[in-house]
MOPAC internal coordinates of N, CA, C and O (Angstrom, degrees):
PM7 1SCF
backbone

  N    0.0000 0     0.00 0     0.00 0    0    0    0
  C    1.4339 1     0.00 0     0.00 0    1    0    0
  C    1.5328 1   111.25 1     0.00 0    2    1    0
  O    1.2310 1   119.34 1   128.69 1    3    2    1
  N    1.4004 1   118.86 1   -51.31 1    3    2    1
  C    1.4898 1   124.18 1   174.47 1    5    3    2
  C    1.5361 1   117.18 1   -65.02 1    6    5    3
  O    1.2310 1   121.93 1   179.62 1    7    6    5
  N    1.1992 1   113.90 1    -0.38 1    7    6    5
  C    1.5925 1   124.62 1  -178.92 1    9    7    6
  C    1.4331 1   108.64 1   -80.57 1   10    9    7
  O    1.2310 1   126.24 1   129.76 1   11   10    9
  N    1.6390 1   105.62 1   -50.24 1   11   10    9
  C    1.7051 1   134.52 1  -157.46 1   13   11   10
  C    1.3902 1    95.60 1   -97.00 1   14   13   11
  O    1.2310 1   116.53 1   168.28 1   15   14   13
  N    1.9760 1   124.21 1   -11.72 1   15   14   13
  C    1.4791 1   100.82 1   157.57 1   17   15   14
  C    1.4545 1   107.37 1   -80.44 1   18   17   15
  O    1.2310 1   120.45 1   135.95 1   19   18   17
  N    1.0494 1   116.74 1   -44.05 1   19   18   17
  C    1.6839 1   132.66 1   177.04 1   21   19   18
  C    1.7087 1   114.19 1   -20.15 1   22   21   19
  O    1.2310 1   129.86 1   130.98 1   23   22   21
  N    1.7496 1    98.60 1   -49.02 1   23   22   21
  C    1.3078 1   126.33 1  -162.68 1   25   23   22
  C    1.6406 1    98.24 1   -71.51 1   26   25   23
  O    1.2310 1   123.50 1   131.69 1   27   26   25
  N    1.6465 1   110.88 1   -48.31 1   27   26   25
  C    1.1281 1   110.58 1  -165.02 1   29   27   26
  C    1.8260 1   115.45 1   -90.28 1   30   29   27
  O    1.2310 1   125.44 1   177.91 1   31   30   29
  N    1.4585 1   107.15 1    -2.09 1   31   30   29
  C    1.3554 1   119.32 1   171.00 1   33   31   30
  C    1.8100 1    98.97 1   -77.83 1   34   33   31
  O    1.2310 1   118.87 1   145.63 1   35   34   33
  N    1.1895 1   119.77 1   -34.37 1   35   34   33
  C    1.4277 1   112.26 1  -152.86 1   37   35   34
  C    2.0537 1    88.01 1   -96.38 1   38   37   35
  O    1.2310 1   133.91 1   158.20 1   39   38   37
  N    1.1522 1    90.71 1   -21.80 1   39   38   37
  C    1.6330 1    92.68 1   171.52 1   41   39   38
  C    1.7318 1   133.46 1   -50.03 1   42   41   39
  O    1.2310 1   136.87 1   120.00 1   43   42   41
  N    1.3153 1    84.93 1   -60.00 1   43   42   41
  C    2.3283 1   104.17 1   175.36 1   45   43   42
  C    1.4923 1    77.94 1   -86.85 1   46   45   43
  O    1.2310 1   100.10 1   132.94 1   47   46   45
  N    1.3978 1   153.61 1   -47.06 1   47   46   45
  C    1.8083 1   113.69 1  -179.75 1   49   47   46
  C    1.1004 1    98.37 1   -52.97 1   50   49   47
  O    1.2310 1   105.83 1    98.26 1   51   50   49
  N    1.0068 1   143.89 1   -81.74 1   51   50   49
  C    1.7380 1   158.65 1  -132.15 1   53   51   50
  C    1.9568 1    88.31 1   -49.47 1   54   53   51
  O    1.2310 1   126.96 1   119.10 1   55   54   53
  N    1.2462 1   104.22 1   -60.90 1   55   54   53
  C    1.3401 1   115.64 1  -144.36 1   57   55   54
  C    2.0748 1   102.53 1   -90.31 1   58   57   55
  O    1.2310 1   126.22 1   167.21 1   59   58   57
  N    1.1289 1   105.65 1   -12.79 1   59   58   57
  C    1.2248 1   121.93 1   160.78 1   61   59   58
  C    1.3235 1   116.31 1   -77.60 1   62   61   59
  O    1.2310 1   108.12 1   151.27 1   63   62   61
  N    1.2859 1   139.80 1   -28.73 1   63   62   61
  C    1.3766 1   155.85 1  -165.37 1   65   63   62
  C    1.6425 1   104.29 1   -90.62 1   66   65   63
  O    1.2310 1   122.14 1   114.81 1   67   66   65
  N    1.5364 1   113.50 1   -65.19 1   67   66   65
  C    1.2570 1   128.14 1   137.01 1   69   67   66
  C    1.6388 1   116.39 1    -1.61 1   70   69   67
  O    1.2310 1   125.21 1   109.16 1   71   70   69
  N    1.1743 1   107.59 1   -70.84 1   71   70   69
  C    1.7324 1   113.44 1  -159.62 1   73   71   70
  C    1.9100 1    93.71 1   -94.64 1   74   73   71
  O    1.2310 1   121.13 1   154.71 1   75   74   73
  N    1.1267 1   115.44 1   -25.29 1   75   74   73
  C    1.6773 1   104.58 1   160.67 1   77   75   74
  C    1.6141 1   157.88 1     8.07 1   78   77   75
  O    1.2310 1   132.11 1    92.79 1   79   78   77
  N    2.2473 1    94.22 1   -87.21 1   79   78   77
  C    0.9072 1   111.16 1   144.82 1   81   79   78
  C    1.6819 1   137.11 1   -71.82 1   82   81   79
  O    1.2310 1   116.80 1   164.57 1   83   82   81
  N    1.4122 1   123.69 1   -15.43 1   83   82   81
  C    1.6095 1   134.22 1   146.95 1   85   83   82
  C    1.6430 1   108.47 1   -41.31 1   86   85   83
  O    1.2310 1   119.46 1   131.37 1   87   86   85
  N    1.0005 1   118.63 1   -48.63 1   87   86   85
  C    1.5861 1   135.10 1  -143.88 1   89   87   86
  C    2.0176 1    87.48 1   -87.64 1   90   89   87
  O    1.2310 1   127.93 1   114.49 1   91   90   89
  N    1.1921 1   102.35 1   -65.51 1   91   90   89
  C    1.2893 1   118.39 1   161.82 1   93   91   90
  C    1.5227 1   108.00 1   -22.56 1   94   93   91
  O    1.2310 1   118.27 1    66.90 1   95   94   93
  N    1.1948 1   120.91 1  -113.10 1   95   94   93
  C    1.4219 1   155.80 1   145.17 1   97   95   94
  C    1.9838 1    83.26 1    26.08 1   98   97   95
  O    1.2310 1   121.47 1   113.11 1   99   98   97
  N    1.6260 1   114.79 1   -66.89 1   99   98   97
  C    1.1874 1   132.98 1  -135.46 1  101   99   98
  C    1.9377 1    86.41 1   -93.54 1  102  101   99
  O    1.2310 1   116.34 1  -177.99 1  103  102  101
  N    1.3611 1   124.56 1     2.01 1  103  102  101
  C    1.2731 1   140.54 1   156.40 1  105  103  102
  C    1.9128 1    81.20 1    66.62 1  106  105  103
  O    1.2310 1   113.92 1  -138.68 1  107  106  105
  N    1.2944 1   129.11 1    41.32 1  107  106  105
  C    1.6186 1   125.59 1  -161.89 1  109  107  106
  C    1.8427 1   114.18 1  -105.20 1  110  109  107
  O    1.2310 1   124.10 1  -116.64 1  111  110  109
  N    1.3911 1   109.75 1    63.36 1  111  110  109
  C    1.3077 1   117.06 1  -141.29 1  113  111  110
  C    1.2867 1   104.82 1   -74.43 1  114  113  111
  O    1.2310 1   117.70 1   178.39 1  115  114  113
  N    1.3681 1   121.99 1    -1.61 1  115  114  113
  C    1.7558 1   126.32 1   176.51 1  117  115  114
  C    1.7858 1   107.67 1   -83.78 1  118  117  115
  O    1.2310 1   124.36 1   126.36 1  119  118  117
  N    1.2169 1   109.23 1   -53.64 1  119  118  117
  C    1.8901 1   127.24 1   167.28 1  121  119  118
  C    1.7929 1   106.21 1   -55.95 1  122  121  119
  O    1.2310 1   121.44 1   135.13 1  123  122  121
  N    1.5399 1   114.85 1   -44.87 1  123  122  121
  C    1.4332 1   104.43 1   163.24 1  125  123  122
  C    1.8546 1   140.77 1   -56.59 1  126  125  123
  O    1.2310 1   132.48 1   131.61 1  127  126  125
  N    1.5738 1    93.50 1   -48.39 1  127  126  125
  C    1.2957 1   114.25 1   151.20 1  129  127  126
  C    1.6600 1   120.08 1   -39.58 1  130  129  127
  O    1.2310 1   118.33 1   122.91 1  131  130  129
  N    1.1951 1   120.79 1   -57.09 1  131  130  129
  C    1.5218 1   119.18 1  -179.18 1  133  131  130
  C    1.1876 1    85.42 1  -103.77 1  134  133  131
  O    1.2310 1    96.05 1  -132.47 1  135  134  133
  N    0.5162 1   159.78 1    47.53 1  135  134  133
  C    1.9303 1   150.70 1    95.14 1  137  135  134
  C    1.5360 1   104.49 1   -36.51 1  138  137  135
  O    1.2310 1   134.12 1   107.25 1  139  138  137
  N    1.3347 1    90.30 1   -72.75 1  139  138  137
  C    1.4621 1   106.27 1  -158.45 1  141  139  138
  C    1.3688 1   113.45 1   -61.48 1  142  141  139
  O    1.2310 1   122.13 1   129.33 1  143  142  141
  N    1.5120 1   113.52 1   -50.67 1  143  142  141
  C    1.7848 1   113.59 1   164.04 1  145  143  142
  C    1.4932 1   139.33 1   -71.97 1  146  145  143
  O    1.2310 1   130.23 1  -175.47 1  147  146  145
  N    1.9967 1    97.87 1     4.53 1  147  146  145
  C    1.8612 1   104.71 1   160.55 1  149  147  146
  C    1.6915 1    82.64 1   -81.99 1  150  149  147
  O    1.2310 1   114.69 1   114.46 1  151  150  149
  N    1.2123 1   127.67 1   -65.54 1  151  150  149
  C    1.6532 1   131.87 1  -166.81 1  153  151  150
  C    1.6563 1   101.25 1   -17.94 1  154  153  151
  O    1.2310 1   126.96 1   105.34 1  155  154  153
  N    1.3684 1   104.22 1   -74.66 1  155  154  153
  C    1.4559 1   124.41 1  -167.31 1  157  155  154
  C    1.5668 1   105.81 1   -38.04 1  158  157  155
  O    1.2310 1   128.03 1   123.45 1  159  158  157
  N    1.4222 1   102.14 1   -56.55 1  159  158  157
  C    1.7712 1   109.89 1  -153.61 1  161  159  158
  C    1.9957 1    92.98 1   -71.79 1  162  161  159
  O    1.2310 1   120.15 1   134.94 1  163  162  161
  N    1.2841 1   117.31 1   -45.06 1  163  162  161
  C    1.4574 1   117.00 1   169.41 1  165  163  162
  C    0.9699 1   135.39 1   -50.17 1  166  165  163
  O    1.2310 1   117.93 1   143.46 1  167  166  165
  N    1.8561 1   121.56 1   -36.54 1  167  166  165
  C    1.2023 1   124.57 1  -163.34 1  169  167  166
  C    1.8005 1    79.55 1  -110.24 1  170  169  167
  O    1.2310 1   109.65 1  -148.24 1  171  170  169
  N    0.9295 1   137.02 1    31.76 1  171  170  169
  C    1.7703 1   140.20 1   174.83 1  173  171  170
  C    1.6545 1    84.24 1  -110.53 1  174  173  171
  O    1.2310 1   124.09 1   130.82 1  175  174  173
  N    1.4073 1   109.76 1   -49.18 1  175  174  173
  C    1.6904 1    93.79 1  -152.12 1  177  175  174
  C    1.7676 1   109.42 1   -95.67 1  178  177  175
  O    1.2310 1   128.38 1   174.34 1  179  178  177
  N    1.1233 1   101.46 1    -5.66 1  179  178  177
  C    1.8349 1   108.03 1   163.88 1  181  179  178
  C    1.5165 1    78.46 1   -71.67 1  182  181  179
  O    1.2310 1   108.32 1    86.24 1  183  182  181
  N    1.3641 1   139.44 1   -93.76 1  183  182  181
  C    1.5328 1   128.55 1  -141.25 1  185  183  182
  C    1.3665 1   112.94 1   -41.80 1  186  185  183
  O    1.2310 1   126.71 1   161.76 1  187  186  185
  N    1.1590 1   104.70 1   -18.24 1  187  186  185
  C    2.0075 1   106.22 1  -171.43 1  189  187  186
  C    1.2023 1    75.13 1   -98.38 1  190  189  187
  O    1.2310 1    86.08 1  -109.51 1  191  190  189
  N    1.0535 1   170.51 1    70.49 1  191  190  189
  C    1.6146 1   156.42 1   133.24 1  193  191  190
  C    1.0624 1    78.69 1  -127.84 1  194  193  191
  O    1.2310 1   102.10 1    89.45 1  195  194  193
  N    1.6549 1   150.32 1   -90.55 1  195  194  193
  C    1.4561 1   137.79 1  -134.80 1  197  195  194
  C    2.1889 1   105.09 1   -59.68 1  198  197  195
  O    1.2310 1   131.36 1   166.13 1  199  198  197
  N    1.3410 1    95.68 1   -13.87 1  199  198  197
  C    1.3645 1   101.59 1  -169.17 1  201  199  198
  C    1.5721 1   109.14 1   -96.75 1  202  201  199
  O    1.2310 1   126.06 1   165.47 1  203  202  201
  N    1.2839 1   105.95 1   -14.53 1  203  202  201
  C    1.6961 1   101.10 1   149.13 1  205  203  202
  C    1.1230 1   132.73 1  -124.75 1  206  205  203
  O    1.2310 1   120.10 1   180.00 1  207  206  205

């Protein structure tokens, strides 16, 4: 189960990162913004996973 959250944390990074440069490109600085703070809160909670 803690694998397949793992899976799905590295998933919306992956796929958030992905949609980025679009977002960029699209000068869309409200969709960039929460870009960046799904990124944050995901790639926060993989690190608290490798740390327990």
């Amino acid at each position: 189960m803690i694998l397949q959250l793992v899976a799905g944390q590295e998933a919306v990074v992956k796929t958030a990162r992905s949609i980025f440069p679009v977002v960029e490109t699209a000068h869309d600085e409200v969709t960039a913004d929460l870009l960046t703070q799904r990124m944050q809160l995901h790639e926060k909670q993989l690190d608290a996973s490798k740390l327990a």
